[in-house]
C-alpha positions as CSV (number, residue, x, y, z in Angstrom):
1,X,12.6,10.3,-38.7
2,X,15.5,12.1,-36.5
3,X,13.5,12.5,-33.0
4,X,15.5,16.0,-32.7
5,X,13.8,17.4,-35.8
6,X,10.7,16.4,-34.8
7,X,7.4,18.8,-34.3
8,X,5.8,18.6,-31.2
9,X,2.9,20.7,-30.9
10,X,2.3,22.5,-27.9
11,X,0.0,21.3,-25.1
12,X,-2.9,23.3,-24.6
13,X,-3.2,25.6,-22.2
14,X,-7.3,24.3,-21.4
15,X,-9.1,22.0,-23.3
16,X,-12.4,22.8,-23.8
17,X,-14.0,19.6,-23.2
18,X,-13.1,15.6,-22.3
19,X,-13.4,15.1,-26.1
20,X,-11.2,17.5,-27.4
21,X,-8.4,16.5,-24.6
22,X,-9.1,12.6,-26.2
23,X,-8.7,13.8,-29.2
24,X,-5.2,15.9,-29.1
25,X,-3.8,12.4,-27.1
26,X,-5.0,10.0,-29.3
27,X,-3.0,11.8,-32.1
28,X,0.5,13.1,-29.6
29,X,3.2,11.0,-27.5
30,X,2.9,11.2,-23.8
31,X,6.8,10.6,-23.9
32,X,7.4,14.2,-25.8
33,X,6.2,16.1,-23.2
34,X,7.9,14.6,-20.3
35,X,8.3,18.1,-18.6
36,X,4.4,18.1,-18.4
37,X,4.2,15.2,-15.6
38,X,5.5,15.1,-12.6
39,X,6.4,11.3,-10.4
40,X,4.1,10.6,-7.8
41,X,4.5,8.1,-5.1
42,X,1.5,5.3,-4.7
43,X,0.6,3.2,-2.3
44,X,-2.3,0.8,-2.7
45,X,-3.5,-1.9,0.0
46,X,-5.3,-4.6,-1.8
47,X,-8.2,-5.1,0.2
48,X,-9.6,-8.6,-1.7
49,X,-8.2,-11.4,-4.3
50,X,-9.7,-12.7,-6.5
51,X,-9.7,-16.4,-8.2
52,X,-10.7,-17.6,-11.5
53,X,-12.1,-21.0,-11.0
54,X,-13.7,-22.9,-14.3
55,X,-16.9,-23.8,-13.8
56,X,-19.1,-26.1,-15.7
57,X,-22.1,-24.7,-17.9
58,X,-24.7,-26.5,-16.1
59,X,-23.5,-25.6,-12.5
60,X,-22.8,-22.1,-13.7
61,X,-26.4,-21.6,-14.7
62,X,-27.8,-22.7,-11.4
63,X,-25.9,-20.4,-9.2
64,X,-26.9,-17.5,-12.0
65,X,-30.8,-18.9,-10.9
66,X,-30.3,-19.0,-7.3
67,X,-28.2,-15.8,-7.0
68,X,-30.9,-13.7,-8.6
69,X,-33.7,-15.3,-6.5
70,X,-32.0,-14.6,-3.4
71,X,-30.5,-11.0,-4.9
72,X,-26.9,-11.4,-4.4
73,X,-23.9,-11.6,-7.2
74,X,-23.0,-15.3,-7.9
75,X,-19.6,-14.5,-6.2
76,X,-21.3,-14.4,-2.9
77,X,-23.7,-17.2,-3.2
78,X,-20.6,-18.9,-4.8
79,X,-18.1,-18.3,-1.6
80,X,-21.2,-18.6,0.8
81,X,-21.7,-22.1,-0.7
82,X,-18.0,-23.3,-0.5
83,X,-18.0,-21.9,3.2
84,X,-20.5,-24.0,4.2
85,X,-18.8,-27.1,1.9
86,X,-15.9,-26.6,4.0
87,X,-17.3,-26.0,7.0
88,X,-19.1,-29.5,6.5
89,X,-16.4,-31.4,5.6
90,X,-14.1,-30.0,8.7
């Protein structure tokens, strides 16, 4: 299809709920209405990193046991672990 015979339907002026705004995007191309955003300028400071590190089945479950008995997220008890590993070690 020729792109400047195309119909694009008007945006809305209001949508009268979330729904019906997911609705009328799920079905119409951000890029035809280009005139309807504007550029804005973002900064972001990334504040943590995060590393995926396998894990074995057994070991995983025991942190998942320990880290609910002490009520912290297995990342924590995880780092708090290695901290003290390296600490050791130094």
């Amino acid at each position: 299809m020729n792109d400047s015979k195309k119909h694009i339907d008007p945006i809305p002026d209001e949508f009268a709920s979330y729904e019906e705004s997911a609705e009328f995007w799920d079905t119409h191309d951000t890029t035809d209405y280009p005139e309807a955003f504007k550029t804005v300028e973002v900064q972001a400071e990334l504040r943590h990193r995060h590393y995926e590190v396998e894990i074995d089945e057994d070991i995983i479950k025991v942190l998942r046991e320990r880290s609910q008995k002490r009520g912290v997220p297995v990342k924590h008890l995880v780092s708090d672990i290695l901290r003290q590993q390296i600490a050791a070690a130094a």
